[in-house]
VEXNUTI-969575 format. One line per field, with one value per residue: residue in three letters; x, y, z of N, C-alpha, C in turn. Coordinates in Angstrom, 2 decimals, decimal comma, m for minus. Atoms other than C-alpha are relative to their C-alpha. Layout:
code <- ala/...
n.east <- X/...
n.north <- Y/...
n.up <- Z/...
ca.east <- X/...
ca.north <- Y/...
ca.up <- Z/...
c.east <- X/...
c.north <- Y/...
c.up <- Z/...
This chain:
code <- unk/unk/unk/unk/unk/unk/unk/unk/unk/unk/unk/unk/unk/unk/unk/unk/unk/unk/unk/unk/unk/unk/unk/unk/unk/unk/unk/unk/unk/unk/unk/unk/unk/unk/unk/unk/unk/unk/unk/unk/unk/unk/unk/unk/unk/unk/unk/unk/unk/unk/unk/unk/unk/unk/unk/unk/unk/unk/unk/unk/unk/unk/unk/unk/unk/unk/unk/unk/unk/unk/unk/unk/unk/unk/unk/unk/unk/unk/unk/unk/unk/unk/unk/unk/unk/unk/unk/unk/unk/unk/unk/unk/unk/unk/unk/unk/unk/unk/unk/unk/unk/unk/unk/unk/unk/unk/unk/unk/unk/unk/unk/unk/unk/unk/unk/unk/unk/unk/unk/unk/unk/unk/unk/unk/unk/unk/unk/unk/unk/unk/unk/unk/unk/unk/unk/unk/unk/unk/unk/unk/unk/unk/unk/unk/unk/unk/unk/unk/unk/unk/unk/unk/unk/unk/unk/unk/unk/unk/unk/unk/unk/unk/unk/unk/unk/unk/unk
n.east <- 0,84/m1,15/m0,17/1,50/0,97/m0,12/0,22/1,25/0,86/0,08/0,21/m1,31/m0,80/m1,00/m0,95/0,14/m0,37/m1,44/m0,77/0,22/m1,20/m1,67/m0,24/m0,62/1,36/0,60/1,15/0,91/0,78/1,47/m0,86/m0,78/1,16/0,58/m0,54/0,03/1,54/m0,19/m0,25/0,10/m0,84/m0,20/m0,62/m1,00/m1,01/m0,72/m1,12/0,52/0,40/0,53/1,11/0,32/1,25/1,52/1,29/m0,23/m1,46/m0,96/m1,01/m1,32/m0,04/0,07/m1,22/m0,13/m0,03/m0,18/m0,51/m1,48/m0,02/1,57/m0,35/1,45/0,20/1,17/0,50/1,33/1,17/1,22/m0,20/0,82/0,70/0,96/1,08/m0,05/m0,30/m0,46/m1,74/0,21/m1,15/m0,46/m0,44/m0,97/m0,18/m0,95/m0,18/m0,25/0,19/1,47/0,58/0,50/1,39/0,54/1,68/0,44/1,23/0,49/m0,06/m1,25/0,42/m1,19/0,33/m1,64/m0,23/m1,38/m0,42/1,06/0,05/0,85/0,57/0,37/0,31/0,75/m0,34/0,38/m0,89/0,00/m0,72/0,65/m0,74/0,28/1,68/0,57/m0,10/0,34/0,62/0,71/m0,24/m1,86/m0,15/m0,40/m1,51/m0,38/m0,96/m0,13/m1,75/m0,39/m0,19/m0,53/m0,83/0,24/0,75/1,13/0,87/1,09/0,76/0,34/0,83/0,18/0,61/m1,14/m0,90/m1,95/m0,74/m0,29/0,82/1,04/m0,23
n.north <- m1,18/m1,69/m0,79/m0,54/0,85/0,30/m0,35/0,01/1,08/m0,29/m1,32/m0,90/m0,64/0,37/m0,49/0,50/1,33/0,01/0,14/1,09/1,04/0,10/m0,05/m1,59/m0,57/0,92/m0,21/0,16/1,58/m0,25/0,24/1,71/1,15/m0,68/0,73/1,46/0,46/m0,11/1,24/1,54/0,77/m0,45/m0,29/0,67/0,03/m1,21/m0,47/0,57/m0,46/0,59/0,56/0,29/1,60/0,25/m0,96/m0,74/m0,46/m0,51/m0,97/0,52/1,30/m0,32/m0,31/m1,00/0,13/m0,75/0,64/m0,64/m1,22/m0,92/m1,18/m0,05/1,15/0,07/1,39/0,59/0,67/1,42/1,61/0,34/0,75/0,08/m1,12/m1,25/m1,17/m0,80/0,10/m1,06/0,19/m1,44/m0,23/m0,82/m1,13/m0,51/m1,87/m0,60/1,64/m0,40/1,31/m0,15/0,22/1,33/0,21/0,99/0,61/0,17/m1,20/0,25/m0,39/m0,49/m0,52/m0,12/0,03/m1,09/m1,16/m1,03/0,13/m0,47/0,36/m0,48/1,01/m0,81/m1,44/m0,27/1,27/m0,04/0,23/0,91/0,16/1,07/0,67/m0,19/1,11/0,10/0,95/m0,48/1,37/0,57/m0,41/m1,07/m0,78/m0,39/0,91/m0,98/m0,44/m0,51/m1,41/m0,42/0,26/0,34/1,24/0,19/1,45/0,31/1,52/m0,37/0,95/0,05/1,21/1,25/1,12/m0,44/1,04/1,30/0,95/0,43/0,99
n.up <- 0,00/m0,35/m1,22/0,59/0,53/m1,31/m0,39/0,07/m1,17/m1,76/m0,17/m0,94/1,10/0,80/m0,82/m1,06/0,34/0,64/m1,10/m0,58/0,44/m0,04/m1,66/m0,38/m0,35/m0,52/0,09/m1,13/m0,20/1,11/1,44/0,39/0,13/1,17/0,63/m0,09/0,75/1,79/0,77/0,18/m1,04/m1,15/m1,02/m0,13/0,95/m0,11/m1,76/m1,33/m1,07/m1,12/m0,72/m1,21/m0,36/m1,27/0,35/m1,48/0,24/m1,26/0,38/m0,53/0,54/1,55/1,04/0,88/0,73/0,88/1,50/m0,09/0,37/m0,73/m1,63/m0,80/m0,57/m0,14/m1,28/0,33/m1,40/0,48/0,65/1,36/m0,07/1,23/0,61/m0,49/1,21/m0,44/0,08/m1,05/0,15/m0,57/0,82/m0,64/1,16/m0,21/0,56/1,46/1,85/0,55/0,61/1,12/0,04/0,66/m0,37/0,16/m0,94/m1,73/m1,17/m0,96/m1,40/m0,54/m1,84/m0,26/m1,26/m0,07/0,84/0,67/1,12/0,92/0,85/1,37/0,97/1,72/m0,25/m1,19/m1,19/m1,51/m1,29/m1,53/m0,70/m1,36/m0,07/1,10/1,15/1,25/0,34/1,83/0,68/0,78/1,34/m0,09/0,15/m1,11/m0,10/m1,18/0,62/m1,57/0,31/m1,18/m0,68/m1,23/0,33/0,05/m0,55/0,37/m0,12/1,20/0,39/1,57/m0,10/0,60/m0,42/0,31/m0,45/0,93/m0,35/0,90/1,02
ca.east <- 0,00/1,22/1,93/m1,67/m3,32/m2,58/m3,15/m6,23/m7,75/m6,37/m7,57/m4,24/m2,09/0,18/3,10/2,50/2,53/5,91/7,21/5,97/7,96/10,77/10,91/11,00/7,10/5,84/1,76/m0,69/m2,62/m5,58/m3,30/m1,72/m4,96/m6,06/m3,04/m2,91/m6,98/m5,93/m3,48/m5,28/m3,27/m4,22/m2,90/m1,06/0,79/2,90/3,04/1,67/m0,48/m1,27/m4,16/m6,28/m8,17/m9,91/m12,96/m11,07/m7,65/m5,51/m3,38/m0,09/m0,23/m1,00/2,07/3,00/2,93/4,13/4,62/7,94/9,54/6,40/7,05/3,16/2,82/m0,45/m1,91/m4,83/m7,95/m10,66/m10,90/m12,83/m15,51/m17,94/m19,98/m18,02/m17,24/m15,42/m11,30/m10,33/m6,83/m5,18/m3,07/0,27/0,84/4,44/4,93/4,92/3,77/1,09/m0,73/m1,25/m4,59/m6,94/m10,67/m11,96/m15,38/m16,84/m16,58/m14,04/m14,47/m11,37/m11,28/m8,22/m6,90/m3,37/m2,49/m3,89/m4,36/m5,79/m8,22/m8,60/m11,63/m12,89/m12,04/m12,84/m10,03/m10,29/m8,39/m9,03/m7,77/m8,07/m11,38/m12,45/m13,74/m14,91/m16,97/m17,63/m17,64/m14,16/m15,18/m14,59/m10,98/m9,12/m6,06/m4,38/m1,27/0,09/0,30/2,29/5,72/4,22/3,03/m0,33/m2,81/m6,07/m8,10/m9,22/m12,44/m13,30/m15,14/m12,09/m10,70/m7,01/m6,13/m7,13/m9,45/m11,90/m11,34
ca.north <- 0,00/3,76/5,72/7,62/4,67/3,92/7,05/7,81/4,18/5,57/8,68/10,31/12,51/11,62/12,91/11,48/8,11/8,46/9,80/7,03/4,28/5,81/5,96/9,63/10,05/7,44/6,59/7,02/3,20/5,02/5,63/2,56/0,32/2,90/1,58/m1,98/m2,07/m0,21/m3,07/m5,57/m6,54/m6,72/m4,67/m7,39/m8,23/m4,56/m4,80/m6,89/m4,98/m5,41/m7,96/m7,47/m10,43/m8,92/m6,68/m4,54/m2,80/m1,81/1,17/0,14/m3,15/m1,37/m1,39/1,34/0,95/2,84/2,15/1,93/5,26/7,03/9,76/9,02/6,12/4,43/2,45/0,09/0,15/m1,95/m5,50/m7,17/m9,49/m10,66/m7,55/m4,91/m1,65/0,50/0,90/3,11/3,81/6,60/8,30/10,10/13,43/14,57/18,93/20,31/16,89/17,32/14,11/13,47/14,60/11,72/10,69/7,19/5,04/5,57/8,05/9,11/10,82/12,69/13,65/15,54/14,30/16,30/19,53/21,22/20,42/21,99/19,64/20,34/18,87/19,93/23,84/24,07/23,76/23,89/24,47/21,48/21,63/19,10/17,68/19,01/16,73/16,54/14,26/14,17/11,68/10,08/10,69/14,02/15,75/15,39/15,69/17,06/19,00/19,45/23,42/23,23/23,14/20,55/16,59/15,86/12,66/11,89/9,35/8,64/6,17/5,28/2,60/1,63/m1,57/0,12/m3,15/m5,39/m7,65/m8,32/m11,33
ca.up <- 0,00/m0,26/2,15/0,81/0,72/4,36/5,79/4,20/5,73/9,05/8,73/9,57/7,51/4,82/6,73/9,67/8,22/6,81/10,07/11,77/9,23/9,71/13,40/13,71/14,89/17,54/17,09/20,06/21,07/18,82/15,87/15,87/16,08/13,24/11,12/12,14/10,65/7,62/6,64/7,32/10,73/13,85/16,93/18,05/15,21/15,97/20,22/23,17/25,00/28,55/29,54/32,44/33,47/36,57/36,51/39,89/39,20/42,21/41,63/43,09/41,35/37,24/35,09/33,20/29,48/26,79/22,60/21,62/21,32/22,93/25,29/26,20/28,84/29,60/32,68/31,71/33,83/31,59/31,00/28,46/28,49/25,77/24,27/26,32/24,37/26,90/26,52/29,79/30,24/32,44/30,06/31,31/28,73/29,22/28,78/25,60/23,24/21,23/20,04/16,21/14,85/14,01/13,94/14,15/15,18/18,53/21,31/23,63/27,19/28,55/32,65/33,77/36,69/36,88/35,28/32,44/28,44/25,08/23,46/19,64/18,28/14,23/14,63/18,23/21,12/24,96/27,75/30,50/33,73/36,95/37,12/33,80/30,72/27,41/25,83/21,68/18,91/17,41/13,91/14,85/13,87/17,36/18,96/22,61/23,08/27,05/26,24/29,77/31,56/33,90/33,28/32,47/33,67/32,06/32,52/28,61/28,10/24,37/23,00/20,46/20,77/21,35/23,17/20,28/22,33/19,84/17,92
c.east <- 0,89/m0,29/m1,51/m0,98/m0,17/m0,78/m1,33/m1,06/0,14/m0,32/0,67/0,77/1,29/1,80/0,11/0,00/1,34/0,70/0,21/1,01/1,24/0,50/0,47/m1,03/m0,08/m1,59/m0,73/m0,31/m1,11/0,59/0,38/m0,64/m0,42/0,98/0,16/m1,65/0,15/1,02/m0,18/0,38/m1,08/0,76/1,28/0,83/1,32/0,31/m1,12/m0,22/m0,44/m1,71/m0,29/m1,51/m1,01/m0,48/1,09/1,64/0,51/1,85/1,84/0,62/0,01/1,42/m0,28/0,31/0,19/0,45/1,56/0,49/m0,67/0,46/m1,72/m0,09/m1,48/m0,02/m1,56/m0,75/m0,93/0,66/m1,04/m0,29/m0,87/m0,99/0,85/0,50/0,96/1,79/0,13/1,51/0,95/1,49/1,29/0,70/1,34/0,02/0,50/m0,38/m1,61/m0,42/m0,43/m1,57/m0,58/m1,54/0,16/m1,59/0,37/0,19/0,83/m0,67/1,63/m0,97/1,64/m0,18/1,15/0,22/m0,73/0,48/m0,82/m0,68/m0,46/m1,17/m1,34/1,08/0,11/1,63/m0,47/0,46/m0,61/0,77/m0,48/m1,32/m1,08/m0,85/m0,74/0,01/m0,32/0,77/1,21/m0,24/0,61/2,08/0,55/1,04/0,56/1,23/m0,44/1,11/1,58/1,46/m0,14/m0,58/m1,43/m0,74/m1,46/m0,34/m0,51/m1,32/m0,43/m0,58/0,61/0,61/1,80/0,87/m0,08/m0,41/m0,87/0,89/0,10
c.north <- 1,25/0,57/0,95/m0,77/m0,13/1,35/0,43/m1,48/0,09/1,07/0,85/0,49/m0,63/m0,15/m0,67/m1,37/m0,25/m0,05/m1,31/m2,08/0,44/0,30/1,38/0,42/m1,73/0,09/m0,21/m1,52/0,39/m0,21/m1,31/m1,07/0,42/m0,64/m1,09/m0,51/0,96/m0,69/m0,83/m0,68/0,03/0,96/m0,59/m1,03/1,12/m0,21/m1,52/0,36/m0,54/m0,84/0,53/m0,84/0,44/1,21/1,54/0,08/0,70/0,89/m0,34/m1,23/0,31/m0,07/0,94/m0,18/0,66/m1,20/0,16/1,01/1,15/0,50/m0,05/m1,28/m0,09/m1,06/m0,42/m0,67/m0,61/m1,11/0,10/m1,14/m0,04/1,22/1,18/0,84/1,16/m0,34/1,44/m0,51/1,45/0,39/1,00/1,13/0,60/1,68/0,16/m1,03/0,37/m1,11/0,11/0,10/m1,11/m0,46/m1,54/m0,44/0,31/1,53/m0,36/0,69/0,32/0,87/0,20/m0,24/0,38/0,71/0,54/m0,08/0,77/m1,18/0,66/m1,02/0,68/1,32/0,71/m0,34/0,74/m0,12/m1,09/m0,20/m1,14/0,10/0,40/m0,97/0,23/m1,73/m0,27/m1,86/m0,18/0,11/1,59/0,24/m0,01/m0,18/0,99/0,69/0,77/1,15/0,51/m0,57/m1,60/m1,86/m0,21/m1,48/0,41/m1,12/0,35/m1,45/0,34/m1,31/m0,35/m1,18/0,16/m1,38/m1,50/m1,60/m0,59/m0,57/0,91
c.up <- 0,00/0,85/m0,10/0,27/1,64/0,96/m0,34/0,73/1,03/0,36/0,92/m1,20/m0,62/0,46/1,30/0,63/0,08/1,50/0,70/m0,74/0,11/0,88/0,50/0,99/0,87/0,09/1,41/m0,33/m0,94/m0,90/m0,66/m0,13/m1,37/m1,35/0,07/m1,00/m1,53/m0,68/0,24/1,56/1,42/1,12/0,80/m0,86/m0,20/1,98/0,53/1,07/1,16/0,26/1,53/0,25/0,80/m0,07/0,92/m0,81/1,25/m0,64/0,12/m0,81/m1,89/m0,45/m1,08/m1,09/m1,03/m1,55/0,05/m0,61/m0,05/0,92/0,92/0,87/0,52/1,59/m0,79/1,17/m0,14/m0,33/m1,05/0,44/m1,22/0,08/0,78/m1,19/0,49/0,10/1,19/0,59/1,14/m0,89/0,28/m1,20/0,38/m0,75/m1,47/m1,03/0,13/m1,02/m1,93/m0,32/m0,49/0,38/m0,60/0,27/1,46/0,27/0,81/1,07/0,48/1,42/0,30/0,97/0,55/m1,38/m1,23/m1,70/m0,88/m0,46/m1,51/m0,04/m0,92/0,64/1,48/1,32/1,58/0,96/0,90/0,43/1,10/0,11/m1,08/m0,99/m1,38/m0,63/m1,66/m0,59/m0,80/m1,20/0,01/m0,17/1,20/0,11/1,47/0,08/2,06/m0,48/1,31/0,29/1,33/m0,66/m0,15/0,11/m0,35/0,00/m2,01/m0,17/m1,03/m0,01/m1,70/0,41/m0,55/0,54/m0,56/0,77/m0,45/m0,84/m1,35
């Protein structure tokens, strides 16, 4: 496929592709499910994301997860069971990175729970600080950028399968 061909089925920019093969650009867990289903692959055919077997997550006990070459690290707080739809992930935003834009299926749900981010999404962006959130649909144009000197923590629930649990 071309580099065109790809990013148009992941509905991500041309550029952004490229970066990404040539290990300059690392893709968010959205992105990267978004290209794994526009060739064809699975999710885990590219990483081996964390399982969690039990309904109950204990903080102390999560492992911290990042892609490789991701300055973004994730903790995973859903499981999966037959028919669920919710992916819910606390999402650690390091100062100054600003996520690639990208729209997919479903809905997302962002809740800050440290420090303070812009949400872009279409034409629209929004400051959210600690205990803030925003709610809209993933077809939508989106993407976040930690505007700040300081770390950022969001909780992020979506009803993508970023962890490639669905058969």
């Amino acid at each position: 496929m071309t580099l065109q061909a790809v990013a148009r089925a992941a509905s991500l920019t041309t550029g952004f592709i490229s970066q990404v093969e040539r290990d300059i650009a690392a893709p968010s867990l959205s992105s990267l499910t978004s290209i794994a289903h526009a060739l064809g692959a699975h999710i885990s055919d590219f990483l081996q994301p964390p399982r969690n077997a039990n309904e109950m997550t204990r903080a102390d006990l999560r492992e911290m997860y990042a892609l490789p070459g991701a300055v973004i690290s994730y903790e995973r707080l859903s499981t999966s069971f037959p028919g669920s739809q919710l992916t819910t992930v606390v999402l650690h935003h390091p100062p100054k990175h600003e996520s690639e834009p990208m729209r997919h299926r479903g809905e997302e749900l962002y809740f800050i729970l440290e420090g303070e981010v812009t949400v872009y999404v279409d034409d629209e962006n929004t400051v959210l600080r600690s205990g803030d959130s925003i709610h809209f649909e993933s077809t939508r144009l989106h993407h976040v950028w930690n505007h700040t000197d300081q770390p950022a923590k969001m909780l992020v629930c979506n009803t993508m399968d970023v962890f490639g649990d669905d058969p």
